[in-house]
N, C-alpha and C positions, 0 to 999 in steps of 0.2 A: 175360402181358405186364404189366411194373410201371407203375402209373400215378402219373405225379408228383403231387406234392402242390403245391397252389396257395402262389404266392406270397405272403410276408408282405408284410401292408398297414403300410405306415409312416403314423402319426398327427401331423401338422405343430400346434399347437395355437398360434392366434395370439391375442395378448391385446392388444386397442386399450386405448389409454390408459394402458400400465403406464409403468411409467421404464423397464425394460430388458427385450429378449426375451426371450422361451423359443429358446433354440440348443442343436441337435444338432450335436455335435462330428463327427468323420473317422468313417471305418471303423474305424480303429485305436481311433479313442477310444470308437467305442460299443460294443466288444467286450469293455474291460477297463474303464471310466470310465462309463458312460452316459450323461445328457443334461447339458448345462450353461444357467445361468439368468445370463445379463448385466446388469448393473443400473447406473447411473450416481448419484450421490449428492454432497450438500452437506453440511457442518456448518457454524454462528457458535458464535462465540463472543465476548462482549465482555466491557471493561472501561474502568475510566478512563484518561484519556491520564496519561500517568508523566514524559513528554518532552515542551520547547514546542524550536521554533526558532526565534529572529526573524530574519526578513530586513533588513538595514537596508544603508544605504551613506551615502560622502560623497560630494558630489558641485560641483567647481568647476570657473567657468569664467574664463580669463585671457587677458593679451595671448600668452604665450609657452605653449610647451609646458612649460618646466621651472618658469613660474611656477604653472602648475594643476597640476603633480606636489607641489612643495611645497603648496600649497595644502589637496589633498587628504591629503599626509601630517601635513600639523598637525595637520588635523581627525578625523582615522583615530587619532592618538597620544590627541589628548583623549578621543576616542568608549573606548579602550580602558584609557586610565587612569581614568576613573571606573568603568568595570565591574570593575577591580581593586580598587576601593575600597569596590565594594559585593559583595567576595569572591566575584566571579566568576574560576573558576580561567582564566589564560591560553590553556590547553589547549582550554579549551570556546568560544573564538571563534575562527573560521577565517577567511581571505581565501577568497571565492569567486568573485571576478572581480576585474580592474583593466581597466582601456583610459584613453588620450589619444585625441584625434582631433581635428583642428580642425573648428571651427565657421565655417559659410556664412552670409552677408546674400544674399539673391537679388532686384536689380531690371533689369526689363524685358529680362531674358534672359540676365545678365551674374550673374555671381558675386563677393562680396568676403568677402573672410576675417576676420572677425568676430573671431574670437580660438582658443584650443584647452580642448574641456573634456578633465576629467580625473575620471574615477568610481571608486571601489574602495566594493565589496561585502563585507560580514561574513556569518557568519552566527554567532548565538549561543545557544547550548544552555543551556538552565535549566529549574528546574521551574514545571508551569503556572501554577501561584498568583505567580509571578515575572515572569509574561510582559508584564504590563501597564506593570511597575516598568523592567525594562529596557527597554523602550520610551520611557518619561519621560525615564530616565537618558543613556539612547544618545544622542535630539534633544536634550538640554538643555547634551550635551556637546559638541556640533557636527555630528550626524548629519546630513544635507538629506533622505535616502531611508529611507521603513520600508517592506520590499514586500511586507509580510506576517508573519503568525503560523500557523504549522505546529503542531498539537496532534498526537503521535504518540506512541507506546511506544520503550520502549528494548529492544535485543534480547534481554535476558534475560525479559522480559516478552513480548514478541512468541513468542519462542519456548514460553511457557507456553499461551497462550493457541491458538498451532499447533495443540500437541500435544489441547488439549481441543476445539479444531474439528475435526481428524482423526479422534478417538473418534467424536464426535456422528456425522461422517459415515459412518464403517464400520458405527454402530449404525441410521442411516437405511438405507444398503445393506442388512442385512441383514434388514430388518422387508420392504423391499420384495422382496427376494428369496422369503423366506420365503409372501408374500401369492403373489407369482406358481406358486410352486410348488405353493402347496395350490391355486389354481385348476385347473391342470393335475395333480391328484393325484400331485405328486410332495416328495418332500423334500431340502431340501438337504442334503449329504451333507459340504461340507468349500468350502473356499476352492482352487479353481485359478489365478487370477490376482488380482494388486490393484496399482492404479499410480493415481498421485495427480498432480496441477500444482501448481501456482505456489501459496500462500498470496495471496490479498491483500485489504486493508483500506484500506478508501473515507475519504478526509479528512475528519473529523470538523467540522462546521458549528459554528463558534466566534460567542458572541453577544458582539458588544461594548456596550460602557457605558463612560460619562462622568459619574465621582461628583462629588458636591457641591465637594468639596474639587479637581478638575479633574484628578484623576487618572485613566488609562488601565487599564482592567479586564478580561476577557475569561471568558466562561463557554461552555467548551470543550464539544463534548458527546461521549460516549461512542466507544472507536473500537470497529470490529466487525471480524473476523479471519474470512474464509470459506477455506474449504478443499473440495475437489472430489475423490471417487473414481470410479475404475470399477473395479467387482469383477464377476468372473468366479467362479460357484461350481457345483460339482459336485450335481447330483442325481439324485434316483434313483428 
């Protein structure tokens, strides 16, 4: 009588604290593939901002509604004619909002109509060493609203810095990969899966200043580009 032979003992090998586990694939795959090590991973990558935006707007209030439309389009004409003067190309200031709406007095529980404001928003693109300048230029030419200063890259730039945060991350994946595996005496053998998210880069903290001469300054700081994988790799 033939006596069977004892069942193979499977080895589960858990590892606290790694970034990604030790997994054993299907039947199918430990047959022809053997075990797979998952790992999760980041890269940065920085550089200096390349692109400002400034936020600004006009902003008037009148008896009528078509008296704060002109209003605001004088002021929107001057705001736009002096940044042509100071060769700002047309292209690189856009509208990014308008509205009218009348305006409320409220007493003792009654309402009277005040008059109607009228707002229109730019937004204008230049470099950062500029940003302080168009600022001056914009209020001086009839702006009411600056809602900010944007320090960003342009997408050709953006995309540079992508590609060297993706690197960084696949080469972090694969240090941790490689750690996991020699724990568990095994070696990675190839890459079976890799998917990656979103790029994104945290607004850069801009310091401002007010020089002697009473000009508008801004010292941008560095933007950082993070990128995120999960890789999936074959070992053996």
């Amino acid at each position: 009588m033939k006596r069977l032979l004892p069942a193979a003992l499977v080895l589960v090998v858990l590892l606290a604290g790694c970034v990604g586990p030790l997994q054993t694939g299907t039947d199918g795959e430990r047959a022809g593939d053997g075990s797979t090590i998952a790992v999760s991973a980041t890269g940065t990558a920085s550089a200096e901002a390349d692109l400002a935006v400034v936020s600004l707007g006009v902003e008037v209030t009148a008896e009528s509604a078509n008296a704060a439309r002109e209003g605001v389009a004088r002021g929107v004409n001057g705001v736009r004619s002096a940044l042509a003067d100071a060769d700002i190309p047309d292209a690189s200031v856009t509208t990014t909002a308008f509205g009218i709406a009348p305006v409320y007095d409220y007493h003792d529980g009654e309402r009277e109509l005040r008059g109607y404001r009228a707002v229109q928003s730019l937004a204008v693109e230049t470099e950062p060493a500029r940003a302080g300048e168009i600022v001056d230029l914009a209020v001086g030419a009839g702006a009411t609203n600056v809602d900010g200063v944007r320090f960003t890259l342009s997408d050709e730039r953006r995309a540079e810095l992508r590609a060297t945060a993706l690197d960084r991350a696949m080469g972090a994946a694969r240090t941790d990969a490689d750690g996991i595996a020699s724990a568990a005496d095994l070696s990675v053998t190839g890459v079976r899966h890799a998917s990656t998210g979103a790029a994104f880069d945290p607004v850069p903290v801009a310091r401002f200043e007010d020089t002697a001469a009473g000009e508008t300054t801004f010292q941008p700081a560095p933007v950082t580009v993070t990128a995120a994988v999960d890789v999936t790799y074959a070992a053996a």
